[in-house]
C-alpha positions as CSV (number, residue, x, y, z in Angstrom):
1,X,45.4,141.4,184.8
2,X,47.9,144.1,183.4
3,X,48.4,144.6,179.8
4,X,51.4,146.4,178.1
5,X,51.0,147.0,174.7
6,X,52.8,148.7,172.1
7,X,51.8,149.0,168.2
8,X,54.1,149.2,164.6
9,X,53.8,153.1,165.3
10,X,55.3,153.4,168.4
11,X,52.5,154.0,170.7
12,X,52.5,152.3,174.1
13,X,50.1,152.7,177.0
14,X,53.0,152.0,179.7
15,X,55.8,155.4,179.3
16,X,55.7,157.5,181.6
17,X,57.0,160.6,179.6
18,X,59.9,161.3,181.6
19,X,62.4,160.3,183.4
20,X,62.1,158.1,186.6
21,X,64.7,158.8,188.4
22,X,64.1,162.6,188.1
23,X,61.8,164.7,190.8
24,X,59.9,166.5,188.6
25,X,57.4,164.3,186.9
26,X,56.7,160.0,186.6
27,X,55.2,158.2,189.6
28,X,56.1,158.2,193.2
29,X,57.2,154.8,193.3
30,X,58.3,153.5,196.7
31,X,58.6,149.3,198.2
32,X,55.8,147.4,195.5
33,X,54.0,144.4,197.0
34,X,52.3,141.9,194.2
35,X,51.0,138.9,196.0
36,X,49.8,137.3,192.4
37,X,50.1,139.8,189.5
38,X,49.4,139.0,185.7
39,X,50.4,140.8,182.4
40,X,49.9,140.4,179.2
41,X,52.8,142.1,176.8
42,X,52.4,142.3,173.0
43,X,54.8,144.8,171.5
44,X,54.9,144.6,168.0
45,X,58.1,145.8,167.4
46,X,60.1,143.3,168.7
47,X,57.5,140.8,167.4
48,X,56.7,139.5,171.3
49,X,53.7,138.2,172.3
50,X,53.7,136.8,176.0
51,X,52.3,136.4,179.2
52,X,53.9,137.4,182.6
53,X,53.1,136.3,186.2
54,X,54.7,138.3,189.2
55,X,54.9,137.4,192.5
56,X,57.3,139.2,195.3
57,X,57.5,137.8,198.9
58,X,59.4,139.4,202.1
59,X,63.3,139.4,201.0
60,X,64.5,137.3,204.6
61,X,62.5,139.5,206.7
62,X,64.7,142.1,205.4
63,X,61.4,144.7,204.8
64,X,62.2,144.6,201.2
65,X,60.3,142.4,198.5
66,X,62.3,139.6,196.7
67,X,60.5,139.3,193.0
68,X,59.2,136.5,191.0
69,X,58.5,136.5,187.1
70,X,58.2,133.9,184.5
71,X,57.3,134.5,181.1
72,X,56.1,132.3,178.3
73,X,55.1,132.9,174.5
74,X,56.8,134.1,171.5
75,X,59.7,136.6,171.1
76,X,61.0,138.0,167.5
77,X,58.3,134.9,166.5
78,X,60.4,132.3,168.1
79,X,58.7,130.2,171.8
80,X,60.3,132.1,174.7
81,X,60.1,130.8,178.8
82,X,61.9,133.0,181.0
83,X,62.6,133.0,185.1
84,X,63.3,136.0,186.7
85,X,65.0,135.8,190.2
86,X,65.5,139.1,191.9
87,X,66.8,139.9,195.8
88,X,65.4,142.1,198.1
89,X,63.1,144.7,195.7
90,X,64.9,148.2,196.9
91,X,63.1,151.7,196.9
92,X,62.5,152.2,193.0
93,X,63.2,156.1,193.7
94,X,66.9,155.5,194.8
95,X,69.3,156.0,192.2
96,X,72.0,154.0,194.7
97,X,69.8,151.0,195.0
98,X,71.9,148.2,194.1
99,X,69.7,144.8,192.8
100,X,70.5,141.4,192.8
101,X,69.0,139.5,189.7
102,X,69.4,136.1,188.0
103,X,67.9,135.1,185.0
104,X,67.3,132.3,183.0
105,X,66.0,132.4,179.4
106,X,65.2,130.4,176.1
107,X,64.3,131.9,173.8
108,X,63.7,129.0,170.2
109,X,66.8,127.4,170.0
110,X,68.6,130.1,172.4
111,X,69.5,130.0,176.0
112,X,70.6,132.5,178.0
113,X,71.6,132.6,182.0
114,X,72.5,136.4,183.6
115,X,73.5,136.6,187.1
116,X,74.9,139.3,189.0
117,X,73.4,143.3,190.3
118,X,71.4,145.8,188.6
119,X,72.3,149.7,189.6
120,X,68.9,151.5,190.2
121,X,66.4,149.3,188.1
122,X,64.1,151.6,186.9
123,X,66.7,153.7,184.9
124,X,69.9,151.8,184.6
125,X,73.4,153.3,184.7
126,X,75.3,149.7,185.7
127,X,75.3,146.4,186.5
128,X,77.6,143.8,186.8
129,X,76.4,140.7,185.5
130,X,78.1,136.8,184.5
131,X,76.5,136.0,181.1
132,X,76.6,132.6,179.4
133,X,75.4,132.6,176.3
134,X,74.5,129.0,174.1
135,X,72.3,128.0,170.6
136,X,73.2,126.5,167.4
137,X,73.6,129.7,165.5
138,X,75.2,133.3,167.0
139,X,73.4,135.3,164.5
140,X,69.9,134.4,166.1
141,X,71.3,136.7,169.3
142,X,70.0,139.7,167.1
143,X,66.7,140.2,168.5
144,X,67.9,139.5,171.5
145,X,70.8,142.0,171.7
146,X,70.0,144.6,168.7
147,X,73.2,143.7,166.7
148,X,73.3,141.7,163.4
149,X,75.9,138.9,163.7
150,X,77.7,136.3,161.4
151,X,76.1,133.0,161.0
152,X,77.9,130.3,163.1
153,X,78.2,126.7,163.9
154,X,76.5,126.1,167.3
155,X,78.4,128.4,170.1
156,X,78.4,128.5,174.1
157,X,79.9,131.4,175.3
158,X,80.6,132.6,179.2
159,X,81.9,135.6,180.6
160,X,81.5,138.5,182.6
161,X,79.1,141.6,181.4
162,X,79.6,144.9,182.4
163,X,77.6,147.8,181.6
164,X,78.0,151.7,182.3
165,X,75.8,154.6,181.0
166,X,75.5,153.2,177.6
167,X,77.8,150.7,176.8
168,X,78.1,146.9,177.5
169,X,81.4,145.6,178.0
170,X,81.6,141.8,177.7
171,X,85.2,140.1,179.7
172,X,86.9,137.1,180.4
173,X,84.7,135.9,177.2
174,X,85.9,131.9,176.8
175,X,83.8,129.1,175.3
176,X,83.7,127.3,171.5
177,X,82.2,128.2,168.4
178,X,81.7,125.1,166.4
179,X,85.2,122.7,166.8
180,X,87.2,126.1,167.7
181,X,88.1,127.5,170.8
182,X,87.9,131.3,171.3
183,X,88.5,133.9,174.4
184,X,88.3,137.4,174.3
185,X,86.7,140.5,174.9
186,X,83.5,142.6,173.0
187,X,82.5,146.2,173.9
188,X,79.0,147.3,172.6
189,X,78.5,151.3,172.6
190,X,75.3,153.1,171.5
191,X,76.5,155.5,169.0
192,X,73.9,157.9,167.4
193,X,73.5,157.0,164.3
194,X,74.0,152.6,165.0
195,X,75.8,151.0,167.7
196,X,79.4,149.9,167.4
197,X,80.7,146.7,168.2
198,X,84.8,146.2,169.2
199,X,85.9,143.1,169.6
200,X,90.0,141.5,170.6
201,X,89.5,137.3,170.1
202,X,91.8,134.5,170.2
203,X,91.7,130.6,169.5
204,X,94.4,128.6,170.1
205,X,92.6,126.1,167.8
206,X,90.0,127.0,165.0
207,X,88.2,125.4,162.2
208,X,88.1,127.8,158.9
209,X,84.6,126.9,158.3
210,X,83.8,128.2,162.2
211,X,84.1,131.4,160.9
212,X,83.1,131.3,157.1
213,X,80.0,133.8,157.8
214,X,82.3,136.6,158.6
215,X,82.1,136.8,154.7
216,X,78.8,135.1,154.6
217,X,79.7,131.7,153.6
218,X,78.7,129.0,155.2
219,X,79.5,126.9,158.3
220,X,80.1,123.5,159.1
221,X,80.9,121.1,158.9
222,X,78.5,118.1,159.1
223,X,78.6,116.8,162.3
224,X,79.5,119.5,164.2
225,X,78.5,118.9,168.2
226,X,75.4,120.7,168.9
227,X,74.4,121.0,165.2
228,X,70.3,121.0,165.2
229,X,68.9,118.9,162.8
230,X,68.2,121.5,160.1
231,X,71.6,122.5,160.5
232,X,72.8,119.1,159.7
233,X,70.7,118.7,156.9
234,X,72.2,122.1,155.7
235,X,75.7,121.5,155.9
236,X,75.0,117.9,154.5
237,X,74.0,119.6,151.5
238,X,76.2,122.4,151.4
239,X,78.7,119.4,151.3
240,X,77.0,117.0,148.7
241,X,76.6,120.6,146.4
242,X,80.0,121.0,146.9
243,X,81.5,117.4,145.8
244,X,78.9,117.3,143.0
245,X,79.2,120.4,141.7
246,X,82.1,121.1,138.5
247,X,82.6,124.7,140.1
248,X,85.9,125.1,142.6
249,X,85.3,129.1,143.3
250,X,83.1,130.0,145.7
251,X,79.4,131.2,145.0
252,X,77.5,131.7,148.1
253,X,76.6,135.2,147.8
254,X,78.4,138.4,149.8
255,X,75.9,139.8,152.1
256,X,77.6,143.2,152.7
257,X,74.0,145.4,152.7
258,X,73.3,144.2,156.1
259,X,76.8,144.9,157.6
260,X,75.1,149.0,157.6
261,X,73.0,148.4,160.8
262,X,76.5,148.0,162.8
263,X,79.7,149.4,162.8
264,X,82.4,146.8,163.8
265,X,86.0,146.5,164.9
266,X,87.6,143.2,165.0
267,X,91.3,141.7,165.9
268,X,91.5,138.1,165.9
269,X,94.3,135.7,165.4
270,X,94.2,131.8,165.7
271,X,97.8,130.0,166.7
272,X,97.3,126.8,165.3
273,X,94.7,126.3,161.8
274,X,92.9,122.6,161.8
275,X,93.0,120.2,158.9
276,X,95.8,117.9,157.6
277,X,95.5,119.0,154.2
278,X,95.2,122.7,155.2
279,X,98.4,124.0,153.9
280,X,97.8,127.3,156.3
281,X,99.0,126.8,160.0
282,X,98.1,130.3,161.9
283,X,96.0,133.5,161.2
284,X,95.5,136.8,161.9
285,X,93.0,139.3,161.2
286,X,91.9,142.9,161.2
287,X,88.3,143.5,160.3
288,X,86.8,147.2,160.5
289,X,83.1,147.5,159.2
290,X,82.0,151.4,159.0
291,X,78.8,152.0,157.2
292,X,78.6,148.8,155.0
293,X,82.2,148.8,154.2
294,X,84.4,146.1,155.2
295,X,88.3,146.7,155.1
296,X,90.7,143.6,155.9
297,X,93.8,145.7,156.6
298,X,95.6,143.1,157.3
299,X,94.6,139.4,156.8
300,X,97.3,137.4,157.8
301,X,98.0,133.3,157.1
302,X,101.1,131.4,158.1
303,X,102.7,129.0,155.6
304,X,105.6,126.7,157.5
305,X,108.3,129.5,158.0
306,X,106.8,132.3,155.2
307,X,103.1,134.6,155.4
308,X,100.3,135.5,153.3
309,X,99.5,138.9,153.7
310,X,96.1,140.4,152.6
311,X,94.6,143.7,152.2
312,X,91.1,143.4,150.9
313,X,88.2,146.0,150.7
314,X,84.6,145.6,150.6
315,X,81.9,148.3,149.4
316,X,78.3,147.7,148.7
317,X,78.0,148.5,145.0
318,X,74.3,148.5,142.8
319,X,72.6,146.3,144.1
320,X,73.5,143.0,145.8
321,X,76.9,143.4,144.1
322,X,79.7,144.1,145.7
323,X,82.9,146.1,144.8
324,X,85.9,144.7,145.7
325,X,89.7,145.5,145.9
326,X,92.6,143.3,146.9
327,X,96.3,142.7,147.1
328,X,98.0,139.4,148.3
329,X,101.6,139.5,149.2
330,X,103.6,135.8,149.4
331,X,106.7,136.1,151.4
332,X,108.5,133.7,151.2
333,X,105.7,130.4,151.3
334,X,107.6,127.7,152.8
335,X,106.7,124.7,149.7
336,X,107.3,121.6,152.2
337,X,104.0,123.0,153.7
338,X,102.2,123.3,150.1
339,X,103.2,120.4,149.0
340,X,102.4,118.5,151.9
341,X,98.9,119.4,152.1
342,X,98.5,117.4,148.7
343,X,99.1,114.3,150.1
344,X,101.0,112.8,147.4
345,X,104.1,115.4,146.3
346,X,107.1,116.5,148.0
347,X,108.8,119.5,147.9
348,X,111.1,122.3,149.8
349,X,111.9,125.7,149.0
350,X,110.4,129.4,149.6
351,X,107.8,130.6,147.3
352,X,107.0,134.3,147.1
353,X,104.7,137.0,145.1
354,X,101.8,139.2,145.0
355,X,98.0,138.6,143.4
356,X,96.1,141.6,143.1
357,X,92.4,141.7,141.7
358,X,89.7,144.7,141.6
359,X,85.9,143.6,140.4
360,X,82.8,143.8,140.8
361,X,80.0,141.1,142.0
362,X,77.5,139.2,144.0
363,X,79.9,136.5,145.3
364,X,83.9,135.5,145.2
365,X,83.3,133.5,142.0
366,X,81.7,136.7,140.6
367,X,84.1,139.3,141.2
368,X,87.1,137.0,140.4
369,X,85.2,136.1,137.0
370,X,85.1,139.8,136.0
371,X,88.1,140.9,137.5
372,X,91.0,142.6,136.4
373,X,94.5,142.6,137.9
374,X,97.4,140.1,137.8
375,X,100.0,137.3,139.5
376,X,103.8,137.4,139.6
377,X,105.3,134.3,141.6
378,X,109.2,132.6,141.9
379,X,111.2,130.9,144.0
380,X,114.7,130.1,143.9
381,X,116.3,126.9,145.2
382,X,114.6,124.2,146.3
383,X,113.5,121.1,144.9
384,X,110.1,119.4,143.6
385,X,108.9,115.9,143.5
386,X,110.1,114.2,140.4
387,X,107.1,113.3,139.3
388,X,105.8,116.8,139.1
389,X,108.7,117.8,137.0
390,X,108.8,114.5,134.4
391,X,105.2,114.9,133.5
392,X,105.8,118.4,132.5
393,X,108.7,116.5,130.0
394,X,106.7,113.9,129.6
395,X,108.9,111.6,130.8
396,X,106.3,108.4,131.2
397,X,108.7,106.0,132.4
398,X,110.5,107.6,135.2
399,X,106.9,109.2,136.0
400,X,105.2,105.6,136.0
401,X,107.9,104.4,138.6
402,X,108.0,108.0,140.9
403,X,104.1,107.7,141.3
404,X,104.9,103.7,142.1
405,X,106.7,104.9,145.4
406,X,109.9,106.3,144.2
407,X,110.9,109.5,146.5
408,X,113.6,111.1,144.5
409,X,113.2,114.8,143.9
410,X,114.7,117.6,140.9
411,X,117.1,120.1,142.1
412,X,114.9,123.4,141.4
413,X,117.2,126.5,140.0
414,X,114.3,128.8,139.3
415,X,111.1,129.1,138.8
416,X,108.7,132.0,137.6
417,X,105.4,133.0,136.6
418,X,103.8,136.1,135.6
419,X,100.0,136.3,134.8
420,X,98.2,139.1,133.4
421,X,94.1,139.4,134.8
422,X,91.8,140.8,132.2
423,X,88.2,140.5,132.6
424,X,88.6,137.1,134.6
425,X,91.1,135.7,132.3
426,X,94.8,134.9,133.7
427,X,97.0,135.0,130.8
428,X,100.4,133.7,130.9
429,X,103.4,136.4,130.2
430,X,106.1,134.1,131.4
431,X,106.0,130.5,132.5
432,X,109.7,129.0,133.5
433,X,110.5,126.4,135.2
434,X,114.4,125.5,135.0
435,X,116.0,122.4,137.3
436,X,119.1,120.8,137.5
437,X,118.3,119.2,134.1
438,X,116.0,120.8,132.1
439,X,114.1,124.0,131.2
440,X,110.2,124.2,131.2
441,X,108.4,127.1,129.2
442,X,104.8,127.1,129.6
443,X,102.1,129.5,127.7
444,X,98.3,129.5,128.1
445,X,95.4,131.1,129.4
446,X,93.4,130.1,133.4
447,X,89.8,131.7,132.5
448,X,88.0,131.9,136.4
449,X,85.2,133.0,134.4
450,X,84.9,129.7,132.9
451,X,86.7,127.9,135.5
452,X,88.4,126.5,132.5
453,X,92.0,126.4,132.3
454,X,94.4,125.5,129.0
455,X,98.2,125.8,129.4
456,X,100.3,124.2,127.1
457,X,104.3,123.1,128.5
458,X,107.4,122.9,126.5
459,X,110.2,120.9,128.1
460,X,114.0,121.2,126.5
461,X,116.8,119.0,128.1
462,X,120.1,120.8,129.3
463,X,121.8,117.6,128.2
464,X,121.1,114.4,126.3
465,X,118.1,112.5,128.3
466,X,116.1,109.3,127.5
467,X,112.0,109.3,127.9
468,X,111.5,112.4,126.3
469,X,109.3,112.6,124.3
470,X,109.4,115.7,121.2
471,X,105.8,116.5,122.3
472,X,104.6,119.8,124.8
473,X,101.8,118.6,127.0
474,X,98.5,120.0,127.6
475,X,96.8,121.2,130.7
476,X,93.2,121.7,130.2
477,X,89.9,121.2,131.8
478,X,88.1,122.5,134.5
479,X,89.8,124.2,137.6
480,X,88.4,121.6,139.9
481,X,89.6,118.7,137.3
482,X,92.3,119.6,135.3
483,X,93.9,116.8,133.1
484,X,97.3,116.0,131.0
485,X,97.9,114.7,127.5
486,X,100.3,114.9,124.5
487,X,99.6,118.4,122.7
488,X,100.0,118.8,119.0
489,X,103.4,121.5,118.7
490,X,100.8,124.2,117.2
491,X,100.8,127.6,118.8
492,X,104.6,127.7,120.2
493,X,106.2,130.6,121.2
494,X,109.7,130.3,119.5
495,X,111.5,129.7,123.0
496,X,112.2,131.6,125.8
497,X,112.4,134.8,124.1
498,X,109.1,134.5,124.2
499,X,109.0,135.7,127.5
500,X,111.3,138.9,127.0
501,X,108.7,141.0,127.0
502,X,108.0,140.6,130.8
503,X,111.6,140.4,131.9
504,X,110.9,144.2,133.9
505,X,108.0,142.5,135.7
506,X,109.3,139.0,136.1
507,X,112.7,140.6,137.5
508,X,111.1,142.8,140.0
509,X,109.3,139.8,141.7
510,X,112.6,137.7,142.3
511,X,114.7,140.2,143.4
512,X,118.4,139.6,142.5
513,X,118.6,135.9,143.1
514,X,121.8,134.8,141.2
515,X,120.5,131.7,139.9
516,X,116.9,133.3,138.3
517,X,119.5,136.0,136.9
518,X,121.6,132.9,135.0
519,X,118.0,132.0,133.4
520,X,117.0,135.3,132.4
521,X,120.9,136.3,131.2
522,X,120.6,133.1,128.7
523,X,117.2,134.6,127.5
524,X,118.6,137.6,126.7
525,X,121.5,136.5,124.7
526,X,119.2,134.1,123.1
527,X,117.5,137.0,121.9
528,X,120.1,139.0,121.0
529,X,121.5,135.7,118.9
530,X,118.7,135.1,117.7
531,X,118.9,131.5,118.8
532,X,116.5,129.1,119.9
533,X,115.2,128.2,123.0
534,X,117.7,124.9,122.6
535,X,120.3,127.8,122.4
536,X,118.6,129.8,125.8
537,X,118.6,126.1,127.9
538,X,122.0,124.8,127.4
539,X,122.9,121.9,125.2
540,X,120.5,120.2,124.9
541,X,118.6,119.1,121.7
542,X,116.0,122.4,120.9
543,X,112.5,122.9,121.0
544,X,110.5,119.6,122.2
């Protein structure tokens, strides 16, 4: 019985010292006969312990040996069992030798099948293998292949594997991850300082939470096919935490740090987005990881007719934290599409802006917590749900019957918003909201911090309207359960010359939409009247 051994130092009783497949020095290896061979292997590091029995018979009278090996005990501290089938055994000392293998492997929870032709197997230069690939989680391939990977719902993946003087090229790549399809291509070079990993993907279908642990969130969701039963009980909990707890940001912590042992290129886009009330119906991605530093340049969502378009960076900071910079771009966000996802309003219209946010922190709720930056959004045209509009006026009666099963809808002229982002804290520079009808001013503060929010609304009537009542209305609570009540009139702005101030921002979101320029033309002469925000709106009846 053989024994191969290697210890945490590197020391192994079974190198040679050179290369085989030179003249100069190694073994003269020629046909090997093993009628019943035995080995035991521990190397410690790859944390394998496991026995091996060899056999090799006459390859179909062929004069060469076909080989036998199975394999069982632990791998990277996980069970492994293993077959190895090979063809006729060909002169070890010819490079040309072509090999016919097949393989079958579990290794815990992992399964593995190659098939296909090894070029010269005792110092490989190619082979041309079909690889499928299956387990409940794709980042438990890393002892197995050398590369960290995102935690996934349970995968099976098939393709072809190619592989040529040091890199591994992985085709016709088509399986599921999770409940979403994806096909594609990797390529796996060994650079000299980590290896690098490209990969081009596609799903005609996928799942959001199939691919959470790109950003190391988690997947799910319960119930996923192929789930194992720790997995369930995870993402059962992950869900329960989720429902139970008052926080609506996300808080499952950034692992960037890892991300160094790899450098990574990714495109991916996804036609179609699962979910009835996702609002998002298509995606597209770039992801380049160099040295720990992940770059999202761009991150692409489709919204009905309109995009969301994201450039984000990702540095490792002190720490576990992470630094982070990014800008969001809405073009023109078709609202049918928002609104639908709600399940209850209507609306139509194109929605457009940009977010940007630069912080530091251990996790998405973190960074937006301490973050600094800002929001400008309008739309012009378009219409809303009545009952969206009539709470902000406070109109009980009409709202009563609309949320009763009444469908009519308010005309929308214009509406803007322009937050500022100080230390986690969106504060409102303008907040207008005018329909066919009426005028909404709005004033208050969204602290992400917190996840608090407290926005007070002002409605004032273009012309003389029953159910009003001379009251603003209060938004407050939590981000995840925000309520409305009848505010006390404290703490008003004196009308919509309040908002003055931002007209240079507010005017460079909207462009030069004709009816956002009648709202902010009546601002300014309300200002330079000194009138009242009865006097900006029209004719109706002042300040509510």
């Amino acid at each position: 019985m053989a024994s191969v051994i290697s210890v945490a130092s590197g020391q192994n009783n079974y190198g040679f010292g050179a290369d085989l497949a030179g003249d100069a020095a190694g073994p003269k290896i020629g046909v090997i006969r093993i009628p019943d061979g035995r080995a035991r292997v521990s190397l410690a590091g790859l944390r394998a312990d496991f026995e091996l029995a060899l056999s090799t018979r006459d390859g179909a009278g062929s004069g060469q040996e076909a080989l036998r090996a199975e394999a069982s005990g632990s791998y990277a501290d996980q069970p492994v069992a293993a077959t190895f089938l090979a063809g006729g055994f060909p002169s070890l000392r010819d490079p040309s030798s072509v090999w016919p293998v097949e393989m079958h492997l579990t290794n815990g929870s992992t399964r593995a099948s190659v098939k296909g032709s090894i070029q010269n197997p005792l110092n490989p230069r190619a082979a041309a293998l079909g690889l499928l690939l299956a387990g409940p989680d794709m980042a438990l391939l890393e002892p197995l292949i050398g590369i960290p990977l995102p935690t996934t719902p349970p995968y099976e993946l098939g393709g072809k594997l190619d592989y040529t003087e040091g890199r591994f090229h992985f085709t016709d790549v088509a399986g599921r991850v999770g409940q979403s399809d994806v096909e594609g291509t990797f390529t796996v070079i060994q650079g000299p300082e980590r290896p690098e990993l490209t990969a081009e993907l596609h799903s005609r279908s996928v799942d959001l939470r199939d691919i959470a642990g790109l950003l190391g969130g988690e997947p799910g969701p319960p119930g996923t096919p192929g789930q194992t039963p720790q997995q369930q009980e995870r993402a059962a909990q992950v869900r329960d935490e989720a429902r139970a707890s008052p926080h609506l940001l996300p808080d499952t912590p950034l692992n960037l740090p890892k991300l160094r042992q790899v450098d990574a290129h990714l495109l991916y886009r996804a036609e179609r987005i699962q979910g009835r009330s996702m609002p998002l119906d298509d995606l597209a991605l770039r992801m380049d990881v160099v040295d720990g530093t992940v770059a999202l340049r761009p991150l692409s969502f489709g919204v009905g007719r309109g995009r969301i378009l994201g450039d984000v960076l990702l540095a490792p900071g002190e720490g576990d934290a992470v630094q982070a910079q990014a800008e969001i771009r809405f073009e023109r966000l078709d609202l049918a599409r928002l609104m639908q996802a709600t399940g209850s309003y209507r609306g139509a219209g194109a929605l457009s802006g940009t977010a940007r946010v630069e912080g530091v922190g251990k996790s998405i709720a973190d960074i937006l917590g301490h973050g600094d930056g800002g929001l400008t959004l309008s739309m012009a045209g378009g219409d809303l749900s009545k009952l969206l509009v009539d709470l902000a006026g406070l109109r009980l009666g009409s709202a009563l019957l609309t949320s009763l099963g009444g469908g009519s809808r308010a005309r929308v002229e214009c509406f803007i918003a322009d937050m500022a982002m100080r230390r986690g804290a969106l504060s409102t520079r303008a907040l207008l909201l005018e329909t066919e009808d009426m005028v909404t001013e709005g004033q208050g503060v969204v602290d992400l911090r917190r996840e608090r929010v407290e926005i007070r609304l002002w409605t004032e009537s273009k012309r003389l309207t029953l159910g009003v009542l001379p009251v603003p209305l209060l938004i407050s609570g939590t981000l995840k359960a925000p309520s409305a009540a009848p505010a006390t009139a404290e703490g008003t702005s004196g009308g919509l010359a309040g908002v003055l101030a931002a007209l240079p921002s507010i005017h460079t979101g909207i462009g030069d939409d004709p009816r956002c320029e009648r709202l902010l033309r009546r601002a300014r002469r309300g200002q330079a009247t000194g009138g009242n925000a009865g006097q900006a709106g029209g004719s109706g009846g002042g300040r509510r």
